[in-house]
C-alpha positions as CSV (number, residue, x, y, z in Angstrom):
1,X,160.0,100.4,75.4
2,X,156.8,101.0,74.0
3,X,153.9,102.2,76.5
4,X,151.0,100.4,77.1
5,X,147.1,102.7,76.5
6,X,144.1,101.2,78.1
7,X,141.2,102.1,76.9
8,X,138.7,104.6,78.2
9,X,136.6,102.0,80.0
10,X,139.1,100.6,81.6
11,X,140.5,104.0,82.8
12,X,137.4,104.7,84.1
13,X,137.6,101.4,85.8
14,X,140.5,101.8,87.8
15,X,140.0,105.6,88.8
16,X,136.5,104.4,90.4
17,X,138.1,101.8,91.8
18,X,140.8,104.1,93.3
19,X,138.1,106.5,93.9
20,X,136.1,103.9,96.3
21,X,139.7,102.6,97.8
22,X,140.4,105.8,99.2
23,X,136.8,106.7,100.2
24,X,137.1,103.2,102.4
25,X,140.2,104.2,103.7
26,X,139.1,107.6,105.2
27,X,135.8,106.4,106.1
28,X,137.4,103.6,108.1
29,X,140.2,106.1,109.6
30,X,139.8,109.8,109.8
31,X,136.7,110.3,108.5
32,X,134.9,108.2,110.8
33,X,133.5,110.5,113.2
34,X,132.4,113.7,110.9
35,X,128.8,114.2,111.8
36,X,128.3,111.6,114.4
37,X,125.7,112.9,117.1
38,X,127.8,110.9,119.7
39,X,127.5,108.3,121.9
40,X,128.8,105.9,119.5
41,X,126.4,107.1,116.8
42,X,127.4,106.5,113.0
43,X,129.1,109.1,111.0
44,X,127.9,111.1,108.1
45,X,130.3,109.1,105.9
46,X,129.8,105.6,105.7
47,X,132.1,102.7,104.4
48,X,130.9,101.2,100.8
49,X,130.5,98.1,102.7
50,X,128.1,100.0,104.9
51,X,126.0,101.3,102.1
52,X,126.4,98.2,100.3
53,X,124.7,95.9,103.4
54,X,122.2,98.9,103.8
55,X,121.2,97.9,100.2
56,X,120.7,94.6,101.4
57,X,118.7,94.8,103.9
58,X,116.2,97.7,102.0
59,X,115.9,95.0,99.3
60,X,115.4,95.7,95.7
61,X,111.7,95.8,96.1
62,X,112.2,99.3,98.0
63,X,114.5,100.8,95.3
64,X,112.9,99.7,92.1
65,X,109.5,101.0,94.3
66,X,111.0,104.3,94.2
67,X,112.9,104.4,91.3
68,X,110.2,103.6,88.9
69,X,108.6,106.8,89.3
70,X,111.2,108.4,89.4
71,X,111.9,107.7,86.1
72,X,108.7,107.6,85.1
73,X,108.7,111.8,86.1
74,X,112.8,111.9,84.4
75,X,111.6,109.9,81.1
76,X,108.6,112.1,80.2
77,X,110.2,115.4,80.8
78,X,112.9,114.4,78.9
79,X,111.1,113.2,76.3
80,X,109.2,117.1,76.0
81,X,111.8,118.8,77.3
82,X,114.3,117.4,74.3
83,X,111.0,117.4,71.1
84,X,110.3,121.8,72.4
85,X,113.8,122.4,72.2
86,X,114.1,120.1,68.6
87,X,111.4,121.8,67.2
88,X,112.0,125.3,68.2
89,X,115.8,125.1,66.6
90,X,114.0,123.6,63.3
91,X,111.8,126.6,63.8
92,X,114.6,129.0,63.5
93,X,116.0,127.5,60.2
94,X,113.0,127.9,58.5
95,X,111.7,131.4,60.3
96,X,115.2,133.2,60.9
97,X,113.4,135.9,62.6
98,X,112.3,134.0,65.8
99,X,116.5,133.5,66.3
100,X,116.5,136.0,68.8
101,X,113.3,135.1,70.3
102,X,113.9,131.2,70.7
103,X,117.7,132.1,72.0
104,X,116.9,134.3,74.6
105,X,113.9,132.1,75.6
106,X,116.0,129.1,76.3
107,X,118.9,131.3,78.1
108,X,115.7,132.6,80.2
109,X,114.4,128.4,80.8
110,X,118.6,127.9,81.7
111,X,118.6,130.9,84.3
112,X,115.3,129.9,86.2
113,X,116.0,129.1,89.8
114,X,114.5,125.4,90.3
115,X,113.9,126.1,93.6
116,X,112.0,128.8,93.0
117,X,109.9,127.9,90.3
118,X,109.2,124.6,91.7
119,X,106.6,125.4,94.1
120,X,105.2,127.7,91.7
121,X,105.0,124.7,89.1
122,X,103.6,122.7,92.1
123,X,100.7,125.4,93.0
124,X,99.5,125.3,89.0
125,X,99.7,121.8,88.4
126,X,98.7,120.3,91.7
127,X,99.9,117.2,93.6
128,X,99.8,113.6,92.1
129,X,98.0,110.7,93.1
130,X,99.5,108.4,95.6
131,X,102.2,106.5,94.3
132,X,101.6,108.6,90.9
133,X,104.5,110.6,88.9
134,X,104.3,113.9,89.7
135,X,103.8,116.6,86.8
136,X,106.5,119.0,88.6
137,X,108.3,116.7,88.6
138,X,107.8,116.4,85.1
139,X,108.0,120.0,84.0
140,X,111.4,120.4,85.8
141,X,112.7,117.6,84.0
142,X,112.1,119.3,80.9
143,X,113.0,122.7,81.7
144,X,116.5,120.9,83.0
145,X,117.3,119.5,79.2
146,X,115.4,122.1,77.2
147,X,118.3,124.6,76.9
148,X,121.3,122.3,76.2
149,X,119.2,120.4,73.6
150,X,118.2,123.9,71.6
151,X,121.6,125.3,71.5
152,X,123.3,122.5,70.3
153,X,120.8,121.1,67.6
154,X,120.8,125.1,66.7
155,X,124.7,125.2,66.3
156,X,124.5,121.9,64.8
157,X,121.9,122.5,62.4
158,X,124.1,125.8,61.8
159,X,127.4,124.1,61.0
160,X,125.6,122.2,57.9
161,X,128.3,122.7,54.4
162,X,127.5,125.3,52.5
163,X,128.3,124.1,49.0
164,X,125.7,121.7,50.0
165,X,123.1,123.9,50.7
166,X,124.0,126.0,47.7
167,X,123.0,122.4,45.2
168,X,119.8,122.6,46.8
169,X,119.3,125.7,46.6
170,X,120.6,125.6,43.0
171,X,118.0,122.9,42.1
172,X,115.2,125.0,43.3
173,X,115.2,123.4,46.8
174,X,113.7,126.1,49.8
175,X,114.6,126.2,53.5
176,X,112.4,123.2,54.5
177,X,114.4,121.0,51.4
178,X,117.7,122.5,53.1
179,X,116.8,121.5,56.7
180,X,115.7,118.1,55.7
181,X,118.3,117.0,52.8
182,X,121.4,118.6,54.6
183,X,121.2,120.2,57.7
184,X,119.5,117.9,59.9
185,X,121.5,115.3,58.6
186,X,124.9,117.6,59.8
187,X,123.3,118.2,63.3
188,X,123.0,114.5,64.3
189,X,126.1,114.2,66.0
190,X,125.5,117.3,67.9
191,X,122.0,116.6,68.5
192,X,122.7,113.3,70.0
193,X,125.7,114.7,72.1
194,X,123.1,117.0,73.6
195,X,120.8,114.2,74.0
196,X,123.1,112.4,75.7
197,X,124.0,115.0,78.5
198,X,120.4,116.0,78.8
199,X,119.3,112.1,80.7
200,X,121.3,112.7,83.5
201,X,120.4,116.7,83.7
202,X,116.6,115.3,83.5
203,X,117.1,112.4,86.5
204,X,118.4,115.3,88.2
205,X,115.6,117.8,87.5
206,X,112.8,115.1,88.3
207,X,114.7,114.4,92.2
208,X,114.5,118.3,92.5
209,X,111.0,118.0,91.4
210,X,109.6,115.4,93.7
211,X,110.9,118.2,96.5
212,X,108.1,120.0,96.2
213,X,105.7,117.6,93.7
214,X,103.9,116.5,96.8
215,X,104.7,112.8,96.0
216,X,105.2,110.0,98.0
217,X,107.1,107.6,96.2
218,X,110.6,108.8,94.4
219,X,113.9,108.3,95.0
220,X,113.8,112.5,96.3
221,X,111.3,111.5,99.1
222,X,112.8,108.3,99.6
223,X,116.1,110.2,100.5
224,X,114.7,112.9,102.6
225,X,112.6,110.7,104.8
226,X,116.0,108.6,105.3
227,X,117.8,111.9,106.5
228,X,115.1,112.7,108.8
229,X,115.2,109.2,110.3
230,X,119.1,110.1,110.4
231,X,119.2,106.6,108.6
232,X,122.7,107.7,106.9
233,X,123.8,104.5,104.8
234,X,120.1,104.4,103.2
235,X,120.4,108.0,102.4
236,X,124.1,107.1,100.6
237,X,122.3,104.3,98.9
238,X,119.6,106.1,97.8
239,X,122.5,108.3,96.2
240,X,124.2,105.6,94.7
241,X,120.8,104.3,93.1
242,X,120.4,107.9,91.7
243,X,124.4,108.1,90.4
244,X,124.0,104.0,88.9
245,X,120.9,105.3,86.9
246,X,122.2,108.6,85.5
247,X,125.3,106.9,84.9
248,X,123.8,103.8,83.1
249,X,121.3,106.3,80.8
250,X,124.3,108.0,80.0
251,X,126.5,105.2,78.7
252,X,123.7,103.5,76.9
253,X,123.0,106.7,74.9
254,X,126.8,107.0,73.9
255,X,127.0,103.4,72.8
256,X,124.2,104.6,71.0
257,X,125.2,107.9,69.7
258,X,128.1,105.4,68.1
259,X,126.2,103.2,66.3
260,X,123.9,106.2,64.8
261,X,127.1,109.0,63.9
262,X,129.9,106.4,63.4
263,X,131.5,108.7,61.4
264,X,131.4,111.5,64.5
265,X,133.7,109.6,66.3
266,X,136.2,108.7,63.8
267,X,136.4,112.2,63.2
268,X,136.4,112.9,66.6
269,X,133.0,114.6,66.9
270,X,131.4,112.9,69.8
């Protein structure tokens, strides 16, 4: 008897599904009372159909409110975070001697503690207007996708054939006819693998951000004012909003990533 194979999406279907099934269970049971203040007081872990009528009630008005500028902050860091990191690997190729330079760099941009250099991002770029994106936001955005982005377009860029760049080497071609003519066209899948890890690293890096970005509008200030209102299902929801988003970028740059390398994924590369 020969097995049925579902496809990925409809693996990842029924695990979430699982996933929520059991997260109602133990919400509804034994998890009910972790957290709860007391006198009859909510617990720290809501149902789905808690968070889900908490949705309601905030309307979409308060999310999209909120979540526009947050992605305002997570677009625009991604965008500068992702074109530094692109050009300084095209750098290397065509200046080997900045290899070590540009490498240790981004492994220094990795290592930064967010929380520590976001205040100090925060004191040299000042707060927003109100309801403004806030340029620490911003800046941690980028610093969040800078060093996945450079490595891989750098080992991408690296893995280019050589008997290819030998015929354009051959026909009088330079480093700058190599990068364009051969190895940028080997890095795409790479690059766009990177690309596509580096949305939800940037969402995440813009939250962070609005910490300490002295905004007043983002779904980071959105979710601490709900935890010190100890308004628990709107600070879940909040959390769901950010998960839907990072979630959503991720899959529409992979349907993406597919139509642009096809030939990545039938050899497996993406």
């Amino acid at each position: 008897m020969s097995r049925v194979k579902l496809p990925p999406w409809a693996v990842g279907l029924l695990g979430t599904a699982a996933a929520l099934g059991l997260w109602w269970v133990g919400a509804a049971t034994f998890l009910r009372g972790i957290g709860s203040p007391g006198a009859g007081a909510p617990g720290a872990i809501p149902t789905p159909g808690q968070i889900l009528s908490q949705m309601g009630e905030d309307g979409w008005g308060f999310y999209w409110r909120n979540a526009s500028v947050t992605l305002a902050e997570a677009g625009t860091g991604y965008a500068w975070g992702n074109a530094l990191a692109l050009a300084l690997a095209f750098l290397v190729l065509l200046v080997p001697r900045v290899e070590r330079l540009a490498t240790q760099l981004a492994v220094v941009s990795y290592c930064l503690p967010v929380v520590a250099v976001g205040p100090v991002i925060f004191i040299v770029l000042g707060p927003p207007r109100s309801g403004e994106p806030s340029g620490t936001a911003v800046a941690l955005a980028a610093l969040s996708v800078f060093f996945t982005t450079m490595v891989s377009a750098l080992a991408g860029l690296k893995a280019a054939d050589r008997a290819c760049l030998d015929v354009v080497e051959v026909f009088g071609g330079r480093r700058i006819h190599q990068l364009v003519k051969v190895r940028m066209i080997a890095a795409v899948p790479a690059v766009l693998a990177a690309l596509k890890i580096a949305a939800p690293a940037a969402l995440l890096g813009a939250i962070l951000g609005e910490y300490v970005g002295g905004v007043d509008r983002g779904l980071g200030p959105a979710m601490v004012n709900a935890q010190q209102t100890l308004e628990v299902a709107r600070v879940w929801g909040v959390a769901f909003v950010c998960a839907a988003l990072a979630g959503g970028v991720y899959a529409a740059l992979g349907m993406l990533s597919r139509r642009a390398a096809p030939w990545a994924f039938r050899a497996g590369g993406i």
